[in-house]
C-alpha positions as CSV (number, residue, x, y, z in Angstrom):
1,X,15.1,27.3,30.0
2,X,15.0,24.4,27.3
3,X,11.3,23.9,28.0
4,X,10.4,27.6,27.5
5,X,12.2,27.0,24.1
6,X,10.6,23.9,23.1
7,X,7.1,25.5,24.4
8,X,7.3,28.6,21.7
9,X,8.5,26.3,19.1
10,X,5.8,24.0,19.9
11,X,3.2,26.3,20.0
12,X,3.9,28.5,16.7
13,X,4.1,25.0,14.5
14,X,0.4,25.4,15.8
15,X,-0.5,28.0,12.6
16,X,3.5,27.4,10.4
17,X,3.5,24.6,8.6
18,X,7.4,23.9,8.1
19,X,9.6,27.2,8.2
20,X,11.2,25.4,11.5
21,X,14.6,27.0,10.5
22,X,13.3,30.3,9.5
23,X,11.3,30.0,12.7
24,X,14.9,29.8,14.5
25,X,16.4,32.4,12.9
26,X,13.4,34.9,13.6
27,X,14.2,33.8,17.5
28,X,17.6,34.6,16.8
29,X,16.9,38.2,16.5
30,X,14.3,38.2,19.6
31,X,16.6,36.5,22.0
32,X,19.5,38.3,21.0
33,X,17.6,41.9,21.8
34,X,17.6,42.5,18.0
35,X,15.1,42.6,14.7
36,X,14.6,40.4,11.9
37,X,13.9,41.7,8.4
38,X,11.9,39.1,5.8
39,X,12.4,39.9,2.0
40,X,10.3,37.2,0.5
41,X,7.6,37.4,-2.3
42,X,3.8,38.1,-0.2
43,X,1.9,34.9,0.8
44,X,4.3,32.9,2.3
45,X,3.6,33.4,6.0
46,X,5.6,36.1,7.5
47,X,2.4,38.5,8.7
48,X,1.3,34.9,10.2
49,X,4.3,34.4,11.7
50,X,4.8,37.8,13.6
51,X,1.1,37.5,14.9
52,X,1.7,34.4,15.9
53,X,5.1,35.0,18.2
54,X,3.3,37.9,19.6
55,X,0.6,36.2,20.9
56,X,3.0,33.1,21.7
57,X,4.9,34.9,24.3
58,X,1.5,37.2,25.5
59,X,3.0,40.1,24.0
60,X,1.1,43.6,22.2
61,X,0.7,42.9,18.3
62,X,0.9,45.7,16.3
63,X,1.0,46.2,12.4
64,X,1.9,49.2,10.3
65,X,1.1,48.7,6.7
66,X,3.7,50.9,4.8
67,X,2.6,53.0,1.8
68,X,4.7,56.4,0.3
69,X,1.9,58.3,1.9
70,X,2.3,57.3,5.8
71,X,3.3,59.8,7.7
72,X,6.6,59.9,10.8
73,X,3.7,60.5,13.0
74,X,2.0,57.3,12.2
75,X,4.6,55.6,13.7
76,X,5.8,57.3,16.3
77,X,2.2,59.3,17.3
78,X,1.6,63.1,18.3
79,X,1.1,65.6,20.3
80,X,-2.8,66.6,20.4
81,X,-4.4,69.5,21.6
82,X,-7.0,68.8,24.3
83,X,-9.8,71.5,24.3
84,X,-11.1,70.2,28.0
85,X,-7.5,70.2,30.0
86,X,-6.7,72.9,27.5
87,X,-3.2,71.3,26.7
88,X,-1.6,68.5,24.2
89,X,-1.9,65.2,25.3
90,X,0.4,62.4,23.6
91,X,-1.3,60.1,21.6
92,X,1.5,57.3,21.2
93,X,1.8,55.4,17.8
94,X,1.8,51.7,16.9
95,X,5.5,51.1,17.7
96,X,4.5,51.7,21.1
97,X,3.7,47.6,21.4
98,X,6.0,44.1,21.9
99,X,6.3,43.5,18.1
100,X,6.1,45.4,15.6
101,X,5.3,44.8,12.0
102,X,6.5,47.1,9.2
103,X,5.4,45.6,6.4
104,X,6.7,46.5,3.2
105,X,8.6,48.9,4.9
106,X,10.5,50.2,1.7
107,X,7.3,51.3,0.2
108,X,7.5,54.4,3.2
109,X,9.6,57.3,2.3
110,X,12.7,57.7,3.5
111,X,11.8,60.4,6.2
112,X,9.1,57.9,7.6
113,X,11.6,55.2,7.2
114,X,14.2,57.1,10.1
115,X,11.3,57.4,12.3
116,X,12.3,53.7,13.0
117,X,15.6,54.4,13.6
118,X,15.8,55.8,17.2
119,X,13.3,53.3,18.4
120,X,15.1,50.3,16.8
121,X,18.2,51.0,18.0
122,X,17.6,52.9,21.7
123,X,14.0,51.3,22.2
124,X,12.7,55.3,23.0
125,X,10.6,57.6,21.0
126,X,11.8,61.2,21.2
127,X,9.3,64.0,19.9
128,X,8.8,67.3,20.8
129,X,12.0,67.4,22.9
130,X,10.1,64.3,25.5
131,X,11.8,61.1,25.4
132,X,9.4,58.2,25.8
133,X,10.4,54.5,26.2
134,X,8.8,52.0,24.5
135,X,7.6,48.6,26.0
136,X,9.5,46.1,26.5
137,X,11.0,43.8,24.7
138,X,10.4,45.7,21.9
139,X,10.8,43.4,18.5
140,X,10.4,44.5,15.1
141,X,9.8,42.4,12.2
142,X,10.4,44.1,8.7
143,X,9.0,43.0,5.6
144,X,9.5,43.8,2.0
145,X,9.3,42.4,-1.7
146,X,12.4,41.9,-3.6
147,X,11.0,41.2,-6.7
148,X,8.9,44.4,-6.9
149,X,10.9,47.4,-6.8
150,X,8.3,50.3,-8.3
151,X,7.2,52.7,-6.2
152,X,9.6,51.7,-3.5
153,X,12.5,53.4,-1.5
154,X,15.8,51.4,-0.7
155,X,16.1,51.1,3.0
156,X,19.9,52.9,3.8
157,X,22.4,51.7,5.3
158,X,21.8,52.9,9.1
159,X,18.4,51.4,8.3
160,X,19.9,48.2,7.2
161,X,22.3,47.6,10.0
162,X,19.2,47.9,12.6
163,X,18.3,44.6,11.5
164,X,20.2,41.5,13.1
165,X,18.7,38.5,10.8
166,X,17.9,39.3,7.3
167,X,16.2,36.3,5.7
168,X,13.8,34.4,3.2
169,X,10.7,32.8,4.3
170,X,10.6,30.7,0.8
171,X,8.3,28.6,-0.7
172,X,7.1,25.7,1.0
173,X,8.1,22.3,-0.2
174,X,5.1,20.6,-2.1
175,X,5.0,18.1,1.3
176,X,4.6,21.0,3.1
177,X,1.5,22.3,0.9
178,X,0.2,20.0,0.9
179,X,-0.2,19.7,4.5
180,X,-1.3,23.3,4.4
181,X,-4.5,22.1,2.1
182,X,-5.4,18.9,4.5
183,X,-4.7,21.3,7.8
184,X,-6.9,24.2,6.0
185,X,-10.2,23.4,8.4
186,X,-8.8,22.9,11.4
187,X,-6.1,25.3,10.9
188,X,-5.3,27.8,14.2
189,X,-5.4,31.2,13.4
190,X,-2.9,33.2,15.3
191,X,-5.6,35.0,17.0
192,X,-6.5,31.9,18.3
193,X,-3.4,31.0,19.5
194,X,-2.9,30.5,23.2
195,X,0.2,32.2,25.2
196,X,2.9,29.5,26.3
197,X,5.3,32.0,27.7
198,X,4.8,35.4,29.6
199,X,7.2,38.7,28.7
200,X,8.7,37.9,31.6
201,X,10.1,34.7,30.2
202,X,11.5,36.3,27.2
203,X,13.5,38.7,29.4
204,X,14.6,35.5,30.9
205,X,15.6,34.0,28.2
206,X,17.5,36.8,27.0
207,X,19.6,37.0,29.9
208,X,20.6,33.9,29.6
209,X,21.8,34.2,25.9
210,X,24.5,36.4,27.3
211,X,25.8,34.0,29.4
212,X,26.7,32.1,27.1
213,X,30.1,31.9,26.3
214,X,32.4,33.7,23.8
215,X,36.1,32.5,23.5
216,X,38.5,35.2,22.9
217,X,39.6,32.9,19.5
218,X,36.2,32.8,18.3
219,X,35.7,36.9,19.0
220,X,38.7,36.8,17.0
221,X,37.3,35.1,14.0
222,X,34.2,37.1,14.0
223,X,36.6,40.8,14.1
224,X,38.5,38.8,11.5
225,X,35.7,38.2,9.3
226,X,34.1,41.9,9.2
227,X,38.1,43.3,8.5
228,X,38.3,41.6,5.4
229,X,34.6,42.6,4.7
230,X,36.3,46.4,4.6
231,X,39.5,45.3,2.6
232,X,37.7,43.7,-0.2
233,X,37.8,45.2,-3.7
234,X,34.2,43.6,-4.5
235,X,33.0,45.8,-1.6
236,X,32.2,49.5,-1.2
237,X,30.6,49.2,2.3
238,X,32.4,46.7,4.8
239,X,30.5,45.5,7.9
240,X,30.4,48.3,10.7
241,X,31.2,47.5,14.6
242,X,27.4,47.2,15.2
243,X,27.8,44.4,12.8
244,X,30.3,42.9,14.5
245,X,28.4,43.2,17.8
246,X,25.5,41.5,16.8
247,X,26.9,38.3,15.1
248,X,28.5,38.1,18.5
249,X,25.0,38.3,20.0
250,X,23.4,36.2,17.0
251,X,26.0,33.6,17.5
252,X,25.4,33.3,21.5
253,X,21.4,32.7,20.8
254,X,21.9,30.1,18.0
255,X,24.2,28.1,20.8
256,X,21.3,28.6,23.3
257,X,19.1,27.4,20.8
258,X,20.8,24.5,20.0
259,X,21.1,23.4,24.0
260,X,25.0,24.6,24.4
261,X,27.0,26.6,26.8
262,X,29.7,28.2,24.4
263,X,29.6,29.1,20.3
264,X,31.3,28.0,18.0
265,X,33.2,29.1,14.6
266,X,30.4,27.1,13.0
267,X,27.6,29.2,14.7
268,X,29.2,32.1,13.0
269,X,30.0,30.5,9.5
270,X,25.9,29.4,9.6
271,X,24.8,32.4,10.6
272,X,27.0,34.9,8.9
273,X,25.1,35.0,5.9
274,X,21.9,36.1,7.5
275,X,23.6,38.5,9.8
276,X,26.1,40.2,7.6
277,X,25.2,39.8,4.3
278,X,22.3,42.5,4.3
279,X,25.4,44.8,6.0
280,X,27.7,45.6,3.2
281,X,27.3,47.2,0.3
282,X,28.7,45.0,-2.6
283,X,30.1,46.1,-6.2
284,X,28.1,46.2,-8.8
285,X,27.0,43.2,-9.8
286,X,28.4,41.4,-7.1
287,X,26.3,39.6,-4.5
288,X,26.2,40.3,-1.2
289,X,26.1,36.5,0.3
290,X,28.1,34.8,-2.3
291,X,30.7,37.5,-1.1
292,X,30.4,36.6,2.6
293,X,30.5,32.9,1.6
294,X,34.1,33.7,-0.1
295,X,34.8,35.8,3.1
296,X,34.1,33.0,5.4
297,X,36.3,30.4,3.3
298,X,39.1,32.5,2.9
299,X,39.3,33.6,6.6
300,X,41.2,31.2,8.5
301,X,39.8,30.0,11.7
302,X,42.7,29.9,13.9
303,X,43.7,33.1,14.7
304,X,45.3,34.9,17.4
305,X,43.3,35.7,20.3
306,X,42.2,39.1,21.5
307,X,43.4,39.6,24.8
């Protein structure tokens, strides 16, 4: 399984110049059966980036560019009437694909925003009373400006919680670049990019994140962690179970990642800001990570195990 790994990393370094980590944490979400959302400024690589694991692992690409006109419909498709066979025939949408990208998804309203939700969460498409599934794996990647808030719709809470990783791109380093400006003529495109694993291998992989083990001390920690999150007076929303379940799940594919058979509390105190921090709802004024990095150093580590 390492060689799989080390052949996607390999191969989407091809059109990213750094973002190794970000990279990572994108896989996170993948491997673990979840979605990643990217709130960075535009330019720095995240359309590139979901291109470029879709074609990586051989997978359907599909993009929905997210305005306050676009429609449930154009996400999920529709029933058409067929004059020949005298009878609607589905048309499916875009999510019907591998990935997924919504970008800018809080520029869609809120109604065209739940049409996300079902699909997300149950990887099915119910309309008209027919429940269709969609291919599998099924990986959205979210994207959306958090410096420009006009025109836009907050994603809510159910929306939010969808999302395993929540993360920043960021600028890149001026090393980095640079690199970017000598690399500029011979640069891959990610439609040139050549699959170095099937679909097949990503179910494979994610099969074997959940083997990987999960002590009862360190399930513990984790329940222990989103508890205070719901007793803290700085909060207004704690972290819900589904929170809990996936920085179990997130912590399991950052251990596979990293080459190990069990997590670790450090696997959760890395990764709790990216997994939980986009989960709450913090007072105002209050920020949501510097809460969860308060959380994680004022929650002990050994606690009592659940039986």
């Amino acid at each position: 399984m390492r060689d799989l790994i080390t052949a996607l990393t390999d191969n989407l370094s091809q059109t990213l110049v750094g973002k190794e980590q970000a990279t990572r944490l994108v896989l996170v979400a993948l491997l673990s059966g979840g979605h990643a959302l990217l709130e960075d400024v535009p330019g720095v690589g995240k359309t590139l980036l979901a291109k470029s694991l879709a074609r990586s692992i051989n997978g359907r690409f599909q993009r929905i560019q997210c305005t306050p006109d676009l429609l449930p419909s154009d996400i999920t498709g529709t029933n058409i009437w067929n004059p020949s066979s005298r009878q609607f025939e589905f048309l499916p949408g875009p999510a019907f694909t591998n990935v997924l990208l919504a970008d800018e998804i809080n520029r869609a309203t809120p109604r065209t925003q739940s049409a996300l939700l079902e699909v997300m969460e149950e990887k099915q498409i119910t309309l008209d009373g027919e429940t269709r599934p969609v291919p599998q794996p099924f990986f959205v990647i979210a994207t959306q400006n958090p410096i420009e808030y006009q025109g836009t719709f907050p994603l809510p809470e159910a929306q939010m919680d969808r999302f395993t990783i929540s993360l920043s791109l960021g600028y890149p380093t001026i090393e980095e670049e640079l690199l970017m400006l000598e690399r500029q003529s011979k640069q891959i495109k990610a439609e040139e990019l050549l699959p170095c694993l099937s679909l097949e291998n990503i179910f494979a992989l994610q099969q074997a994140v959940q083997q990987i083990k999960v002590t009862n001390s360190l399930q513990s920690y984790i329940v222990s962690l989103v508890q205070a999150s719901r007793q803290d007076d700085e909060i207004i929303l704690g972290i819900s179970p589904r929170g809990t379940v996936s920085m179990q799940k997130a912590a399991q594919a950052w251990a596979f990642l990293e080459g190990r058979t069990c997590t670790t509390p450090d696997d959760v105190k890395f990764l709790a800001p990216y997994v939980l921090s986009h989960r709450l709802i913090p007072a105002a004024g209050r920020s949501a990570k510097n809460i969860v990095e308060r959380l994680l150093r004022s929650v002990a580590v050994e606690t009592i195990a659940i039986k």
